[in-house]
TORKOL-4160 file (C-alpha; in steps of 0.2 Angstrom, whole numbers, padded with zeros to 4 digits, m for minus):
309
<pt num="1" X="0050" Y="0023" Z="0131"/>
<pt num="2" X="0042" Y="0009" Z="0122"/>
<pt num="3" X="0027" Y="0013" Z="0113"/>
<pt num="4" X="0012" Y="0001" Z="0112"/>
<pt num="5" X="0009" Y="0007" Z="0093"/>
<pt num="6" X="0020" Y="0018" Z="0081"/>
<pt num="7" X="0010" Y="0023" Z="0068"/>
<pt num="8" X="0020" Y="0024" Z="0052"/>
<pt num="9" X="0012" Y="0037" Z="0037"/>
<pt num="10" X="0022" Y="0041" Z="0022"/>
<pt num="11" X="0017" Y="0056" Z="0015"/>
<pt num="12" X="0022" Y="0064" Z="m0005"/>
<pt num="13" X="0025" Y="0081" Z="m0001"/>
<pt num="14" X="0005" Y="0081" Z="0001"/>
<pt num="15" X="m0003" Y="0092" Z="0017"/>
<pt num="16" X="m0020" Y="0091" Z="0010"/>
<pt num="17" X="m0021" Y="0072" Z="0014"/>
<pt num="18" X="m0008" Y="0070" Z="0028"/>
<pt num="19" X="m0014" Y="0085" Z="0040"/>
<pt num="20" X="m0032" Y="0078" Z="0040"/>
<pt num="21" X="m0026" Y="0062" Z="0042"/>
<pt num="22" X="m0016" Y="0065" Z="0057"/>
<pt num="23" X="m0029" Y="0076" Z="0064"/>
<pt num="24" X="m0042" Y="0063" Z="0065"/>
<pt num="25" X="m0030" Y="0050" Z="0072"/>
<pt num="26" X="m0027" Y="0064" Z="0087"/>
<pt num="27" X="m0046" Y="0067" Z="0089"/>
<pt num="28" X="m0052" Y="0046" Z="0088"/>
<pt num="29" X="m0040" Y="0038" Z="0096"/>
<pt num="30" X="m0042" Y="0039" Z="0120"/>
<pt num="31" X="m0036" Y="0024" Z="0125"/>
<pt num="32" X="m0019" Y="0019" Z="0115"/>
<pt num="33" X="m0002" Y="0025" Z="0121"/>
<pt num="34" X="0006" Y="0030" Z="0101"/>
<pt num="35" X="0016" Y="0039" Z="0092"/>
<pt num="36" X="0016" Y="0046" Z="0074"/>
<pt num="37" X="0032" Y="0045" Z="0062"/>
<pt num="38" X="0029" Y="0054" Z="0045"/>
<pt num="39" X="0041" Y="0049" Z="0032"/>
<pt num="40" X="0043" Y="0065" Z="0020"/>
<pt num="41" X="0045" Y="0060" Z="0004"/>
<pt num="42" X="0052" Y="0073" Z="m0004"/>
<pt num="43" X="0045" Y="0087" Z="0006"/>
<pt num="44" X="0046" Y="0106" Z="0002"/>
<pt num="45" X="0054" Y="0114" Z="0014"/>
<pt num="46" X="0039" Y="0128" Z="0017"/>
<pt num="47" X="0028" Y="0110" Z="0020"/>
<pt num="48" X="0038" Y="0103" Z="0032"/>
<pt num="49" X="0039" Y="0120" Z="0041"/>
<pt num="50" X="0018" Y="0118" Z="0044"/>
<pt num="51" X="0019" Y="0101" Z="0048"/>
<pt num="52" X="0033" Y="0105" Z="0063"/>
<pt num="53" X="0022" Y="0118" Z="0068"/>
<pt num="54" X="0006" Y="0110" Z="0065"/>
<pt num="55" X="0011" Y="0094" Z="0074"/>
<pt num="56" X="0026" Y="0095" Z="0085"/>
<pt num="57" X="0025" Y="0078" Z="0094"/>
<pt num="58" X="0026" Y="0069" Z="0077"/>
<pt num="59" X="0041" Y="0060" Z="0073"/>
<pt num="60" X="0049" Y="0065" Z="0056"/>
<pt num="61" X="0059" Y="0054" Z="0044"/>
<pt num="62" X="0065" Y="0065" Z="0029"/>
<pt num="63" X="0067" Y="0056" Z="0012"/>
<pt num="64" X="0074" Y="0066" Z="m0001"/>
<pt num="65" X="0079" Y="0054" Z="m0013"/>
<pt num="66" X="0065" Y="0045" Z="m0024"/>
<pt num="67" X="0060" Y="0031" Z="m0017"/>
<pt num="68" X="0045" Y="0017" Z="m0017"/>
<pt num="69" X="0032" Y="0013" Z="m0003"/>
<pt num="70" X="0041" Y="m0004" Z="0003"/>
<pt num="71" X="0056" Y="0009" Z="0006"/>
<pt num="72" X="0051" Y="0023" Z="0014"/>
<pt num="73" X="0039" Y="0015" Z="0027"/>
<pt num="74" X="0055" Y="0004" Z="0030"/>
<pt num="75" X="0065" Y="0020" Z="0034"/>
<pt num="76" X="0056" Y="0021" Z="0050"/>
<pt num="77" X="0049" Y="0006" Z="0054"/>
<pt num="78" X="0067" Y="m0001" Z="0057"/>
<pt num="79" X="0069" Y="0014" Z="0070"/>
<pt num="80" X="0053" Y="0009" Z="0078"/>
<pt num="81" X="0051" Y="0002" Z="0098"/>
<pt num="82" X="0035" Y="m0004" Z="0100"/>
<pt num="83" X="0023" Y="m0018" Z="0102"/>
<pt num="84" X="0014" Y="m0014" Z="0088"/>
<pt num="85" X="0017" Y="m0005" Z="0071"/>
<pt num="86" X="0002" Y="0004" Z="0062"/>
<pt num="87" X="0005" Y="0005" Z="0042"/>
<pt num="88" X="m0006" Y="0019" Z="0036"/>
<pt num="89" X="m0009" Y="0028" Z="0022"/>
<pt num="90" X="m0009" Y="0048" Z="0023"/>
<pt num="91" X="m0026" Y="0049" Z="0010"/>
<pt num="92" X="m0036" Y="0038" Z="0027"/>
<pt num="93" X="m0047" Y="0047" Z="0039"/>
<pt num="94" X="m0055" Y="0040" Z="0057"/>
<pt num="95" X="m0071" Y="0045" Z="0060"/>
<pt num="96" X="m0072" Y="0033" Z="0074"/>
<pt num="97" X="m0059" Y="0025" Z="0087"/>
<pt num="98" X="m0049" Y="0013" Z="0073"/>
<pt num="99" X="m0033" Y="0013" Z="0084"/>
<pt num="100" X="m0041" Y="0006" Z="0099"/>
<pt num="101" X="m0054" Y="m0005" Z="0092"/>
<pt num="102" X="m0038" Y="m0014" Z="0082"/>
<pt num="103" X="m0026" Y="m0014" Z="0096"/>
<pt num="104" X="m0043" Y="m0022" Z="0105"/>
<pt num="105" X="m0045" Y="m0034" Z="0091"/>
<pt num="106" X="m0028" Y="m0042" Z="0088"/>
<pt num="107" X="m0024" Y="m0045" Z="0108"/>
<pt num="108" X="m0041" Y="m0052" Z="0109"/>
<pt num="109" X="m0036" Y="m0065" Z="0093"/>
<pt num="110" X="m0023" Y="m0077" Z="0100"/>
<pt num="111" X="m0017" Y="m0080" Z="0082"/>
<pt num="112" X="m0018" Y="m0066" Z="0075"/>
<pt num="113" X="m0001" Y="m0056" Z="0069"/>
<pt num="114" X="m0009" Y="m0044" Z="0058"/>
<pt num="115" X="m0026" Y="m0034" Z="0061"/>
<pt num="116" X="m0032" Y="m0022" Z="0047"/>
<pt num="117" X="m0052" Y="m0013" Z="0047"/>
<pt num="118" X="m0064" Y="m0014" Z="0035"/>
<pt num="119" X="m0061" Y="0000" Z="0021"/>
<pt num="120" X="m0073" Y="0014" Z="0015"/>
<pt num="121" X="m0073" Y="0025" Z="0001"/>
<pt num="122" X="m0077" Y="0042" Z="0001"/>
<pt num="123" X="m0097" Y="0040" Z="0001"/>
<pt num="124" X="m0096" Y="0027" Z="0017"/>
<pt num="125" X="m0099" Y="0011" Z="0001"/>
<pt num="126" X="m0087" Y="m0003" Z="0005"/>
<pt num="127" X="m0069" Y="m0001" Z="m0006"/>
<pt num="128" X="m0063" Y="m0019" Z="0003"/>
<pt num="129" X="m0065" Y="m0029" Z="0018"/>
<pt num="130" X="m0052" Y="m0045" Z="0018"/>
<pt num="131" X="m0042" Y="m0049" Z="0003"/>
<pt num="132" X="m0040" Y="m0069" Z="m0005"/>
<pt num="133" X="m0024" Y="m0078" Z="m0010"/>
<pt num="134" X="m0021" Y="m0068" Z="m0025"/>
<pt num="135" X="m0018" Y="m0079" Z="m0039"/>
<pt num="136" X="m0012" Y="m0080" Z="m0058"/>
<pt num="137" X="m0027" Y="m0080" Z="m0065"/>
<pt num="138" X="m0032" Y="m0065" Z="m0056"/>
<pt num="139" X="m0020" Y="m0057" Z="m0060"/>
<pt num="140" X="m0023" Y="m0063" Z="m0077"/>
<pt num="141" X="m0040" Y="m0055" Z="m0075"/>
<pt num="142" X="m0036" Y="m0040" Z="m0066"/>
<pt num="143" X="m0028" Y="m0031" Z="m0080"/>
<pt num="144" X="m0037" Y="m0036" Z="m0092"/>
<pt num="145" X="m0053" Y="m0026" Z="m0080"/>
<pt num="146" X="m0064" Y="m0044" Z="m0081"/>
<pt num="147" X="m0060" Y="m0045" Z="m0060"/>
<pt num="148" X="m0062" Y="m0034" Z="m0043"/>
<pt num="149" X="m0051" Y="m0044" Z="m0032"/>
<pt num="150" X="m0065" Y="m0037" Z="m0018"/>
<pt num="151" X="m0078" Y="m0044" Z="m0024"/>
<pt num="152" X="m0074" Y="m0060" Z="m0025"/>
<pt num="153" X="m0084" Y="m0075" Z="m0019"/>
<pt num="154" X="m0072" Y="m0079" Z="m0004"/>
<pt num="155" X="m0072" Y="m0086" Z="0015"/>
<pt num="156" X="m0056" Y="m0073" Z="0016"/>
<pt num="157" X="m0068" Y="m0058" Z="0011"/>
<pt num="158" X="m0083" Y="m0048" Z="0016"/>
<pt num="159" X="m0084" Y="m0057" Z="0032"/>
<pt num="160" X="m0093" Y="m0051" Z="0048"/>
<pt num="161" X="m0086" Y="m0048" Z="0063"/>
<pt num="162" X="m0066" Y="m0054" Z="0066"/>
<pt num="163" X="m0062" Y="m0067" Z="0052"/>
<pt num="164" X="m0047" Y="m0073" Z="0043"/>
<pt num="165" X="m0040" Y="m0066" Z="0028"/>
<pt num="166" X="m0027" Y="m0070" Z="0020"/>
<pt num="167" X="m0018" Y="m0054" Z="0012"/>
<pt num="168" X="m0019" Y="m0036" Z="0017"/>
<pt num="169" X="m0020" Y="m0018" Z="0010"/>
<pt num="170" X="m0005" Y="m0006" Z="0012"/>
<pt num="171" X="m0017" Y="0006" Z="0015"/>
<pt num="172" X="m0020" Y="0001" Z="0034"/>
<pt num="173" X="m0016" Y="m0015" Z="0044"/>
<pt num="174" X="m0008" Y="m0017" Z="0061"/>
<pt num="175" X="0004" Y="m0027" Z="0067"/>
<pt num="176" X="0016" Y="m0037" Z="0080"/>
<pt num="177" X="0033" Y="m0027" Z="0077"/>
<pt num="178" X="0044" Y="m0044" Z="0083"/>
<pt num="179" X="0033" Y="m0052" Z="0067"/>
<pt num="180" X="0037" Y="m0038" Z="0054"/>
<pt num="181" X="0052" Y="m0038" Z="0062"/>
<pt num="182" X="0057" Y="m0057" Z="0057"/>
<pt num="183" X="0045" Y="m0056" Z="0040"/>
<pt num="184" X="0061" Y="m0044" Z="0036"/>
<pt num="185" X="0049" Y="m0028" Z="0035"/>
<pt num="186" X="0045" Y="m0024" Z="0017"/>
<pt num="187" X="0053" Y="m0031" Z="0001"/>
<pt num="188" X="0062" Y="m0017" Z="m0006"/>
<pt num="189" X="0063" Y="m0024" Z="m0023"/>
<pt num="190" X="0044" Y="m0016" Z="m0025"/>
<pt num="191" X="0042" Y="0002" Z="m0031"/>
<pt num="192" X="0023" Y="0001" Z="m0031"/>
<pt num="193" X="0013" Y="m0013" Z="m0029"/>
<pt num="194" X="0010" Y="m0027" Z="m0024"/>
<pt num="195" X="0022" Y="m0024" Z="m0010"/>
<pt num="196" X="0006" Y="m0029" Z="0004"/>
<pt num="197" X="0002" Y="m0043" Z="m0008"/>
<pt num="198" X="0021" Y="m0049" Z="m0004"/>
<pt num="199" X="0023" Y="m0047" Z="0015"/>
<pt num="200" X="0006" Y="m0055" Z="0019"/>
<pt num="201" X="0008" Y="m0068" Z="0006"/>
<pt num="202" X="0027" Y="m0072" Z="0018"/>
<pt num="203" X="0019" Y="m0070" Z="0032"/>
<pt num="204" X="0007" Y="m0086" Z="0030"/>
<pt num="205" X="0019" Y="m0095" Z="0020"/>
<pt num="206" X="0029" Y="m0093" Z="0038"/>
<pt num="207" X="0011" Y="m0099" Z="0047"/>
<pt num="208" X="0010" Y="m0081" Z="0052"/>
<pt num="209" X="m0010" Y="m0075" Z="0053"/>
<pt num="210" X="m0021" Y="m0059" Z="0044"/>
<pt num="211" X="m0036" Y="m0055" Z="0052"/>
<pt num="212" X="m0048" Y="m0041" Z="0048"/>
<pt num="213" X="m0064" Y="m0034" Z="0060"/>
<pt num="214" X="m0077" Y="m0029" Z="0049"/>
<pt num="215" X="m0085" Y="m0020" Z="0062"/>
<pt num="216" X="m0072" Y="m0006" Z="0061"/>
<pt num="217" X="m0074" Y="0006" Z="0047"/>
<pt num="218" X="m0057" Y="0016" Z="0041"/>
<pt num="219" X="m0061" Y="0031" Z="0027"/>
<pt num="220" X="m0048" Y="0027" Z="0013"/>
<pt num="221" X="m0048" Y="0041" Z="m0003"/>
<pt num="222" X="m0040" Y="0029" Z="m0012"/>
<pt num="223" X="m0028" Y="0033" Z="m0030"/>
<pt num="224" X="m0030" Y="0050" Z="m0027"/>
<pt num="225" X="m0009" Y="0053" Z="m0026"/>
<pt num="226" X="m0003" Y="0038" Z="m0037"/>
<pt num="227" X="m0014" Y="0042" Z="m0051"/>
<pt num="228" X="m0007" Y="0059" Z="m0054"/>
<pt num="229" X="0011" Y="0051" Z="m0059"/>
<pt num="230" X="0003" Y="0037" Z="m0067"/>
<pt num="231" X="0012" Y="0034" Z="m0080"/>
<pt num="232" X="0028" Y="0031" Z="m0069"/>
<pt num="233" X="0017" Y="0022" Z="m0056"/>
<pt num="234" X="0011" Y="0008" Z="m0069"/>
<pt num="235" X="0026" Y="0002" Z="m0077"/>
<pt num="236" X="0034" Y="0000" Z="m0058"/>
<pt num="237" X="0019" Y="m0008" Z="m0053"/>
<pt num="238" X="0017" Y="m0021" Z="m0070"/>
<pt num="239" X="0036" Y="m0024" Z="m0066"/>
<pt num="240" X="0034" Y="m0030" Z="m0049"/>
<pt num="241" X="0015" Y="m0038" Z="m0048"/>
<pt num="242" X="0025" Y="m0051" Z="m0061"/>
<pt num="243" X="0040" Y="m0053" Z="m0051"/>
<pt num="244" X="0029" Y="m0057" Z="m0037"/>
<pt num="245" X="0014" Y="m0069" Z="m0049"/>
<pt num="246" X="0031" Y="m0080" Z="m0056"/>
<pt num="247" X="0038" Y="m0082" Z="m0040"/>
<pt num="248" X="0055" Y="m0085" Z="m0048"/>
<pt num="249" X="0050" Y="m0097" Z="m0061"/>
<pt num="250" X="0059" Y="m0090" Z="m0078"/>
<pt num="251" X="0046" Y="m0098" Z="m0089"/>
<pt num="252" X="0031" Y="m0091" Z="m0079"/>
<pt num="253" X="0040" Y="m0073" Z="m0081"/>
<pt num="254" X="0041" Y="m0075" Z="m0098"/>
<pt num="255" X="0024" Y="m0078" Z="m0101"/>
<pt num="256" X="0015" Y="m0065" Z="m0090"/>
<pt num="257" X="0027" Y="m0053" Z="m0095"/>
<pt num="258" X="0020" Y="m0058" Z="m0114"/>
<pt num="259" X="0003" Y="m0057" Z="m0109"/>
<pt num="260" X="0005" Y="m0040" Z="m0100"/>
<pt num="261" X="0016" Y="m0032" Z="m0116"/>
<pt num="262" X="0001" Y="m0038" Z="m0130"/>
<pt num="263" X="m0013" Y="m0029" Z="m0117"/>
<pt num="264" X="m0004" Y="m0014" Z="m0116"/>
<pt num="265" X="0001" Y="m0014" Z="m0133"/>
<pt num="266" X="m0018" Y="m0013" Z="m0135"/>
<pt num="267" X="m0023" Y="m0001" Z="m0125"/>
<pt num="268" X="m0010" Y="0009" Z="m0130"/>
<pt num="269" X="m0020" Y="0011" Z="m0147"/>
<pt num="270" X="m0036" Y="0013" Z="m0140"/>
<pt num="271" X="m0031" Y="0025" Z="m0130"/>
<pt num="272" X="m0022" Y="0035" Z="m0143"/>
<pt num="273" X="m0039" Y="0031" Z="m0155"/>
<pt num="274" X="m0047" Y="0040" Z="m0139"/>
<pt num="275" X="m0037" Y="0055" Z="m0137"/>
<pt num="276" X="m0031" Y="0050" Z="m0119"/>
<pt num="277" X="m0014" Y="0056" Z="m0114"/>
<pt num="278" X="m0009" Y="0051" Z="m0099"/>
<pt num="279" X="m0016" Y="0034" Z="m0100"/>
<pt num="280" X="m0009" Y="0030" Z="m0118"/>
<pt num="281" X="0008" Y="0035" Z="m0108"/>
<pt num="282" X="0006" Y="0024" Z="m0095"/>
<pt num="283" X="0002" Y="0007" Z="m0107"/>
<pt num="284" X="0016" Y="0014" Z="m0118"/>
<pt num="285" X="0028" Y="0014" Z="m0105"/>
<pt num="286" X="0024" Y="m0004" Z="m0099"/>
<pt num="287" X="0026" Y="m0008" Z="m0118"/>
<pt num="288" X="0044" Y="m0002" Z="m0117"/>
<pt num="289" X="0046" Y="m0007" Z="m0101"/>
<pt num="290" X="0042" Y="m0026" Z="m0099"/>
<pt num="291" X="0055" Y="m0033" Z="m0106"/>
<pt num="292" X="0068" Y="m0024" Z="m0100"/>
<pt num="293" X="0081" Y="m0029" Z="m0085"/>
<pt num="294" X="0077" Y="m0012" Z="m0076"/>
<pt num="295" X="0069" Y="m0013" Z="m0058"/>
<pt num="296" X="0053" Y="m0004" Z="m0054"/>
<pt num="297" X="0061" Y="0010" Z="m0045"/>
<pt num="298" X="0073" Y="0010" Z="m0061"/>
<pt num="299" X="0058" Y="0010" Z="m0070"/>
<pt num="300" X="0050" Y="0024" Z="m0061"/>
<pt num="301" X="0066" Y="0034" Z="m0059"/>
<pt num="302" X="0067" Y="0036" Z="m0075"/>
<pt num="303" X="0048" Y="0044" Z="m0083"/>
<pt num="304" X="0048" Y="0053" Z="m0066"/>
<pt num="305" X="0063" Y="0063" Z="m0070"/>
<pt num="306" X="0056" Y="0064" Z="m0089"/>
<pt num="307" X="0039" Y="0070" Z="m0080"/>
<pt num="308" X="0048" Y="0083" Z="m0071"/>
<pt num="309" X="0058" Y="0091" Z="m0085"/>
């Protein structure tokens, strides 16, 4: 039977975020008929065992192969049937009725094709609430730490009340599924980040519309999975924010992926002045990386299997 919301989580073999996460979903959410589909990317199988147990009504979509965000969430939403999808991250809690309150807000907006909450960091201080056209010279600024993208002077952020935005955060935002259905779900060629950036940035570019209601408040815990493997994550993610900034123009490429190789290639001495491992890795790796004709997963793939060795 058609759902009114599937709610789409994918999970890295982590229980501590995902069983809280599904547990406050369960306990906040009266008046939305769901479901939940888990994607369990590489699962052990004593974890998938609890989560059968824990939570037998859940739908699960086993991925056992390494893959990026854009393709495990597509694995099930392209098996979904419902009105609306949910995106969520598994390191999110609901301390309040964030389901509803959406579902409430995006049939209320004529426009609206997409409806994400406000999000909160641990101590309850705001982590983002709308997102601006993200542009060159943000992402310019971006890595080199002179811009937070949130705090931004913009009439697409920090809003009250239901207001436009214009991109969205991967970590929660709800949708029409016959919209992500003709955006083409999520671009695959992303391993990690800025795959949000790149369906939201479609779906205006189609006249499609993100909203966001400030006056609901989603937990998000955010970096506390990615930033374990981070020097796989980065160079995927250097990879692809300049295949998304160029926007197919060769020369532009060229010169962000200059830009991006000369920054790393300094903080790849500072931090090896500073005695910091894992983040001299990282900036190493975008180093070696940058240039190259490998994809992000390509790029992941590869210091993930040199991690696990």
């Amino acid at each position: 039977m058609k759902k009114k919301v599937s709610i789409v989580i994918v999970c890295m073999n982590n229980l501590a975020n995902l069983l809280p996460c599904i547990d406050s979903i369960k306990t906040n959410t009266h008046s939305t008929d769901y479901d939940i589909w888990v994607v369990c990317y590489l699962f052990s199988k004593e974890n998938l065992e609890i989560l059968k147990q824990k939570h037998p009504d859940v739908v699960i979509v086993e991925s056992n192969e390494i893959r990026g965000f854009s393709e495990n969430n597509n694995l099930a939403l392209r098996q979904l049937d419902c009105e609306y999808a949910l995106v969520l991250n598994d390191d999110t809690l609901f301390k309040e009725p964030v389901l509803d309150k959406l579902v409430c807000s995006i049939e209320k907006t004529k426009d609206a094709a997409i409806m994400s909450p406000k999000l909160l960091n641990e101590d309850g201080s705001v982590q983002s609430c709308g997102k601006a056209p993200s542009t060159i010279l943000d992402f310019i600024l971006m890595n080199a730490s002179l811009l937070d993208p949130n705090k931004k002077k913009s009439k697409f952020i920090n809003q009250k009340g239901i207001f436009k935005s214009y991109n969205v955060s991967g970590a929660c935002f709800l949708i029409n599924y016959s919209i992500l259905k003709h955006l083409g779900f999520f671009d695959e060629y992303y391993f990690f980040m800025p795959e949000d950036l790149a369906l939201s940035t479609k779906a205006n570019k189609l006249g499609y519309k993100c909203y966001v209601d400030a006056n609901i408040d989603l937990y998000h815990f955010h970096q506390k999975t990615g930033s374990k493997v981070k020097e796989c994550t980065l160079p995927a993610a250097r990879k692809g924010a300049i295949h998304f900034y160029a926007d197919g123009n060769a020369i532009l490429y060229f010169i962000l992926a200059l830009y991006i190789f000369f920054l790393s290639f300094t903080k790849s001495i500072i931090f090896f002045l500073l005695g910091r491992g894992q983040q001299l890795q990282s900036q190493w790796h975008c180093v070696e990386t940058i240039f190259s004709n490998k994809t992000p997963k390509q790029i992941f793939t590869k210091y993930y299997t040199q991690l696990k060795k």
